[in-house]
C-alpha positions as CSV (number, residue, x, y, z in Angstrom):
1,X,139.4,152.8,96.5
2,X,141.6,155.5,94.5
3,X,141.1,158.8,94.9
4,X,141.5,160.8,91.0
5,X,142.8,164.6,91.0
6,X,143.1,166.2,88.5
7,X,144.7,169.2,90.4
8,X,143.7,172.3,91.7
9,X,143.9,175.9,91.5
10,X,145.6,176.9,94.3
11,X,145.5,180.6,94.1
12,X,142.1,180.5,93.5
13,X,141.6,178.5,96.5
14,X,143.6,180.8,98.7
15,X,141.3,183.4,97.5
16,X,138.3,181.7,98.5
17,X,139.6,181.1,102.0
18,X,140.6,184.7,102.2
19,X,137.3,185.8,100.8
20,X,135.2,183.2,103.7
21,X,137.8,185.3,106.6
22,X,136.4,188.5,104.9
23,X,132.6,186.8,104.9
24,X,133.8,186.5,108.6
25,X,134.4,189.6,109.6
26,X,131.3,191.0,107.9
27,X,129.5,189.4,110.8
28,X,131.2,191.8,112.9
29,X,131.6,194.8,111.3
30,X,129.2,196.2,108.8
31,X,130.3,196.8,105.2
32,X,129.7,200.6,105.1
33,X,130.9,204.1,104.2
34,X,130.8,204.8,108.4
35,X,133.1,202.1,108.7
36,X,135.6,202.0,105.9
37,X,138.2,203.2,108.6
38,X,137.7,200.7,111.4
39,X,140.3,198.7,112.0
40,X,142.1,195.3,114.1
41,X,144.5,193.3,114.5
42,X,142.0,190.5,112.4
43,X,141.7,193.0,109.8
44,X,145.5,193.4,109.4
45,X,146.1,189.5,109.1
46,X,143.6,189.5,106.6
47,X,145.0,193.1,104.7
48,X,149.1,191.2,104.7
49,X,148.0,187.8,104.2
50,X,146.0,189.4,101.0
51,X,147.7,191.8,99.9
52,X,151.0,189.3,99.9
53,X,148.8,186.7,97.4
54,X,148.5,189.6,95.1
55,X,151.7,190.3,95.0
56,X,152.4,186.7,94.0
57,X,149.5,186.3,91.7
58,X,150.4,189.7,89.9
59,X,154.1,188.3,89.4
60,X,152.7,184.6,88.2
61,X,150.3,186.7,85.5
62,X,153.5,188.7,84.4
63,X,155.2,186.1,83.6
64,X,152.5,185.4,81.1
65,X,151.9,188.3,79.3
66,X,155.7,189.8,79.3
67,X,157.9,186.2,79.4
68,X,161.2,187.2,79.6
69,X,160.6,190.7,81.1
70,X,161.4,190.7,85.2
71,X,158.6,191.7,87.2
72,X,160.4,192.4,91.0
73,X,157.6,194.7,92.3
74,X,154.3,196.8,91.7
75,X,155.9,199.1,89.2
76,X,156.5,196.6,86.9
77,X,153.4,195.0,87.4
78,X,151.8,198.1,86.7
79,X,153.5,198.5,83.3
80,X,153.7,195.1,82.0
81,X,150.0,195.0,82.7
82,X,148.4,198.1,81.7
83,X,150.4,197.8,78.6
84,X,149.1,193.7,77.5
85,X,145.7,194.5,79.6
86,X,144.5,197.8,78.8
87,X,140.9,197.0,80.6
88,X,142.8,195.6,83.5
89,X,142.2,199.4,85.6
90,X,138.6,199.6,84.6
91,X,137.7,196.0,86.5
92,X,135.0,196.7,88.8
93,X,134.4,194.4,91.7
94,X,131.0,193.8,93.6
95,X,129.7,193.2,97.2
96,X,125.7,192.6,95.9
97,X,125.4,191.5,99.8
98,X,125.8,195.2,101.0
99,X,125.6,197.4,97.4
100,X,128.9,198.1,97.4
101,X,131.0,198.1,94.4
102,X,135.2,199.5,93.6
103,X,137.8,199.7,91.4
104,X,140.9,198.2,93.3
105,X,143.4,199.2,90.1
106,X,142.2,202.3,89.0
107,X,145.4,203.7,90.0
108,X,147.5,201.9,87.1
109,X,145.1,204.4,84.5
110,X,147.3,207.3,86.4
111,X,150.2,205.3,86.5
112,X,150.3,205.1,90.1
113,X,150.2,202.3,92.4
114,X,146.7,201.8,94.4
115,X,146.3,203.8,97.5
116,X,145.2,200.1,99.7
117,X,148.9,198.6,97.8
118,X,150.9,201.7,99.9
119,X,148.8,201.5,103.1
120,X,149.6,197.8,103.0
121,X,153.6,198.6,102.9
122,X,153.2,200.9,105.5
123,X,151.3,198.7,107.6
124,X,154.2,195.5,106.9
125,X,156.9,198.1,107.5
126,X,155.9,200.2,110.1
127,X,152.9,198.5,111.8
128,X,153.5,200.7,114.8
129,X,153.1,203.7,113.3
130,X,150.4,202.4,110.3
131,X,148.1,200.4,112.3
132,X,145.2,202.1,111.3
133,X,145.5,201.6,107.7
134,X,144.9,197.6,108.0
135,X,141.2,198.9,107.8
136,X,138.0,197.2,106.0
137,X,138.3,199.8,103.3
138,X,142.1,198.8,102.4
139,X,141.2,195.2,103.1
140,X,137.9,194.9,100.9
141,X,140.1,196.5,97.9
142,X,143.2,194.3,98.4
143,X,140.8,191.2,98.4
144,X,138.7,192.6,95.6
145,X,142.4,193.2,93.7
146,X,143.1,189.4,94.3
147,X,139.9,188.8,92.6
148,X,140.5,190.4,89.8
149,X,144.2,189.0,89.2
150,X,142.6,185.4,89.5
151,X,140.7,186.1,86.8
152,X,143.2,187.4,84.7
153,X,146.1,184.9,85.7
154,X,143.6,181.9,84.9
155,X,143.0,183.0,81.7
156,X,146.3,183.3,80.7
157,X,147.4,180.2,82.8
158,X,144.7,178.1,81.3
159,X,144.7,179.5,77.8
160,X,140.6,180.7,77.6
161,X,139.7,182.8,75.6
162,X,137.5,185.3,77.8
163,X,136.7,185.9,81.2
164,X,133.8,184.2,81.0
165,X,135.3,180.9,80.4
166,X,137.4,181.8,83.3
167,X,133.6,182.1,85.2
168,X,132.7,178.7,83.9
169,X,136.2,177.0,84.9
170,X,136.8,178.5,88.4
171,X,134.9,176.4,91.1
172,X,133.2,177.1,93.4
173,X,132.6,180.9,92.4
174,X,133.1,183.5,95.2
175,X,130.5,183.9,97.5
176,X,130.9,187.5,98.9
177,X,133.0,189.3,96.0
178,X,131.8,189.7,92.2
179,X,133.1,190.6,89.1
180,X,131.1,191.5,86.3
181,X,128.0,189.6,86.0
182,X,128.1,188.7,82.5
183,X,131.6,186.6,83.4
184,X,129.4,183.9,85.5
185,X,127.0,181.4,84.6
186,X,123.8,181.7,84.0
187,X,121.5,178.9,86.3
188,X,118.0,178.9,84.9
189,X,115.5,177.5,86.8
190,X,113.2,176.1,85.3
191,X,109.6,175.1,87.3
């Protein structure tokens, strides 16, 4: 028999298995203001490993929107960005599960770098010394920020023409982590 691919999205893929390890660890440690500061050594695999996809995803997505510009680092992600995605900063992600919602990029609207993207370089440079900020807080924003860019990268990558067609095309959808409802599917059930 022959198996038929069509191929995959691979970064959305790795994003799902990072989301399930976060899905994980909500098992274990309750997603809550009181524990925004725990940390481990599972949290920090989870914090590199995510915050390392972003880095690649937000480099693949420049080379959409600014072809021909470089893009070597966050700075530049931030500009390119923020100036061909204006909405970009405002993208709000969800955790329905436990009523929690953020904003992973708000920091590009002050033309800053988010505060989870420098805790992340502290903690790959100077573990030692930064252990403590491979925490859930840092690590629910840097997979929520992955989210987001997947969004974004597969609409450019894939030529749609809104993030909803991005919602209809990725599959399967996230299970823990949500962007704006009205980017999914609608199921109606009908009795």
């Amino acid at each position: 028999m022959v198996i038929k691919a069509k191929g995959s999205h691979i970064h959305w893929n790795y994003f799902l298995a990072l989301e399930s390890d976060l899905e994980t660890i909500s098992r274990y440690i309750e997603f809550s203001p009181e524990n925004y500061k725990t940390y481990s050594i599972e949290l920090a695999h989870l914090f590199l490993a995510s915050s390392s996809e972003v880095d690649v995803v937000a480099k693949l997505l420049c080379e959409f929107i600014a072809p021909g510009k470089k893009a070597k680092d966050i700075n530049d992600y931030r500009s390119h960005i923020t100036k061909s995605i204006p909405e970009f900063a405002d993208e709000e992600i969800f955790i329905p599960r436990f009523g929690l919602d953020s904003k992973p990029w708000s920091n590009f609207k002050k033309g800053k770098s988010p505060v989870w993207w420098a805790d992340h370089n502290k903690v790959k440079h100077g573990r030692h010394e930064h252990f403590s900020d491979a925490n859930l807080k840092n690590v629910v924003n840097s997979v929520g920020a992955l989210l987001v860019l997947n969004f974004y990268y597969h609409k450019y990558k894939l030529q749609l023409k809104s993030l909803e067609d991005v919602g209809h095309t990725l599959v399967p959808q996230s299970k823990l982590l949500e962007l704006n409802p009205s980017y999914y599917p609608v199921h109606l059930l009908i009795n």
